[in-house]
N, C-alpha and C positions, 0 to 999 in steps of 0.2 A: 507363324504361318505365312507364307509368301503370298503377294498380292494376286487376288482374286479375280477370274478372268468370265467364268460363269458360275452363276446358282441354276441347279436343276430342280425342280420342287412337282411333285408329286400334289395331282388333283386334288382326287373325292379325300374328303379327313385332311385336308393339310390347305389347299386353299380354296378345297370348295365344302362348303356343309354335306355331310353324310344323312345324316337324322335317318337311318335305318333305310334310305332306299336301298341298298346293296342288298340287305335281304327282304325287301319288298318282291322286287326284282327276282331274284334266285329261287323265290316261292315259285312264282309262275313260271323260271323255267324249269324247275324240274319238273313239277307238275307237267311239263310239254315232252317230257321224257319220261313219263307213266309214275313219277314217285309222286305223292299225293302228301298232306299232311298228317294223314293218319295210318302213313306208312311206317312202321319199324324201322324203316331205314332211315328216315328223315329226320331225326334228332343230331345220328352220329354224321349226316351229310352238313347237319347245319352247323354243329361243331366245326367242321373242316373248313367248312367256306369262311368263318370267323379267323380262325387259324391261320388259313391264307392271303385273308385280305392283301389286297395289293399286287398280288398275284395274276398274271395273265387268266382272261376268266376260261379259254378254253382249255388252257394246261389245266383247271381245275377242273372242270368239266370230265374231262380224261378220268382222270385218277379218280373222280367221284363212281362213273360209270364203268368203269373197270377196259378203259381203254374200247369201249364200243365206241368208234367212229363216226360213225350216222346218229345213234342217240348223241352224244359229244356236240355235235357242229348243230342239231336240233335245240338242244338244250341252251347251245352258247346265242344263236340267235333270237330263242325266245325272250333270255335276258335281254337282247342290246334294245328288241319291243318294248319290252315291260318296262327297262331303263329308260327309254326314250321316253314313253308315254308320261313316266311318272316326272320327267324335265317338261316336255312341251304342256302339262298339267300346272307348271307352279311350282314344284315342286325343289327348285332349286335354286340356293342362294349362297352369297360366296363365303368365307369365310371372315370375320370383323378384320379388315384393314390387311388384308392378302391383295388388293389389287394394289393399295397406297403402296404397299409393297413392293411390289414388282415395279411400280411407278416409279421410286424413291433410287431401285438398284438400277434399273439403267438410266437413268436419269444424271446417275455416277459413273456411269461406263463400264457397269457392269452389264455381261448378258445372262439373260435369263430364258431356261428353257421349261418347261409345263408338260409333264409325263403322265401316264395312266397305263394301269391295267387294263382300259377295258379299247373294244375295238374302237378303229378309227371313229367310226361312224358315231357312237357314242359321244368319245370323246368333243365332237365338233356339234353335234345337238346339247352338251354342256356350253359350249363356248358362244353357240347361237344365243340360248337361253339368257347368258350374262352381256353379252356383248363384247365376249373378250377377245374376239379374233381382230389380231395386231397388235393384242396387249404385250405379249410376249415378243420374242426375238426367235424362238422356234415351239411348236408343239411336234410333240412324238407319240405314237401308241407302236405296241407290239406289231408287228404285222414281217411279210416276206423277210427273212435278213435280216429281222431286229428282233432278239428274244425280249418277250416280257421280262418282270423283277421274278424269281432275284437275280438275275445272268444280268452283268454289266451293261448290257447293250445300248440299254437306253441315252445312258451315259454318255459314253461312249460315242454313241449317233451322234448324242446334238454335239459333242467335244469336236469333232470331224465339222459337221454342218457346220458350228462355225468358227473356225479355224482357232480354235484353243491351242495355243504354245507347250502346256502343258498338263498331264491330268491333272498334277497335284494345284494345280489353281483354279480348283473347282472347288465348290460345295455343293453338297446336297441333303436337301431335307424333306422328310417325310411321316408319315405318322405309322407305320407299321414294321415291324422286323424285317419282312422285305426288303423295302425302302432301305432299311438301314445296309443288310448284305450287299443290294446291289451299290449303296453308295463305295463301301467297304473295296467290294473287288474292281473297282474301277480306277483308283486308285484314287480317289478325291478327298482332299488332306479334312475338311469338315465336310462329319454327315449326322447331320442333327436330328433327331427325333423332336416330336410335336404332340400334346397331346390332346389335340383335338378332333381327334380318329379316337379308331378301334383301341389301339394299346394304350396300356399303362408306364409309367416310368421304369418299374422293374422291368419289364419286357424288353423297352427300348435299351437299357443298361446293358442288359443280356447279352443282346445282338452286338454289342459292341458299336453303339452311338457315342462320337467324341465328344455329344452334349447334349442335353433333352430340355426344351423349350415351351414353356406355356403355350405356346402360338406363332406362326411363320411371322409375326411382326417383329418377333424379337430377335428373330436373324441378323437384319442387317447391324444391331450394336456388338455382332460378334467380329465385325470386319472394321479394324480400325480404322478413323477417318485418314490415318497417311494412305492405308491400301485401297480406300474407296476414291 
């Protein structure tokens, strides 16, 4: 593998604990878009939203809603509520040794970027929560110009943001098949699946991860000490 220039790595399930807020969250927004729990419809939505993890949540939004626009942007900000409240509540902690982590790769001169599905705004009521703004070298969330996973973009972004030489001297790693496609078409030579998210190793295999990892700590002994 040629020496590595960034790690891109993927939040909730990869270096931040999930413990079911995503569908904590998802409960109350649908519910804010008239589905209730003991709707008929509510099992095969909650399927889906498992299924998409990682996923931009109002692309999922969308397709849950059958493309109704107003329910959509309803529903996607009642999560980033219910998201928020369940952070500013306690409810959020990092994942064991993801921050020594990210300490350890630039510390080497590697850079490291911090991605998410869910909106900006989220995203930064996470990193309030932990204290991680400046942890990183860039954070990214979907928004104008930059598609969520699985479309390259993220990628992409921070490669551009900060001045990456090449894709293939990236990594990225993340805990869902998303995560994994988007590392895939970006062209980033390692994209390692985690399994301390939603999926399991078969999943991550699937999708075509060029390695699946106990935990984002074990990343950096994938990057030899000449490349680091």
């Amino acid at each position: 593998m040629v020496n590595t220039e960034l790690v891109v790595l993927d939040m909730a399930g990869t270096t931040v604990a999930d413990d079911g807020l995503v569908i904590r969250a998802f409960t109350a927004a649908i519910a804010a878009a008239g589905v209730s729990e003991e709707d008929s419809r509510f099992p095969g939505m909650l399927d889906y939203v498992v299924e998409t993890m990682g996923q931009s949540k109002i692309v999922v939004f969308r397709a849950l809603l059958e493309g109704d626009e107003e329910l959509a942007q309803r529903a996607n900000t009642a999560f980033q509520d219910a998201y928020g409240k369940l952070v500013a509540d306690g409810h959020c902690e990092p994942i064991p040794g993801a921050e020594e982590t990210i300490q350890e790769l630039r510390a080497q001169g590697v850079k490291v970027a911090l991605t998410t599905g869910f909106a900006a705004s989220t995203q930064n009521a996470i990193l309030d929560a932990l204290g991680w703004h400046g942890l990183a070298d860039a954070v990214l969330a979907p928004g104008e110009g930059v598609r969520g996973r699985p479309f390259p973009d993220l990628v992409l972004a921070a490669a551009l943001r900060l001045e990456i030489t090449d894709v293939r001297r990236i990594a990225v790693a993340g805990d869902t098949p998303s995560d994994i496609q988007t590392g895939l078409t970006s062209g980033a030579s390692l994209v390692a699946g985690v399994l301390t998210g939603s999926a399991k190793k078969p999943e991550l295999e699937a999708a075509g991860a060029t390695h699946v990892l106990e935990s984002v700590r074990d990343l950096p002994a994938l990057l030899s000490p000449k490349e680091l």
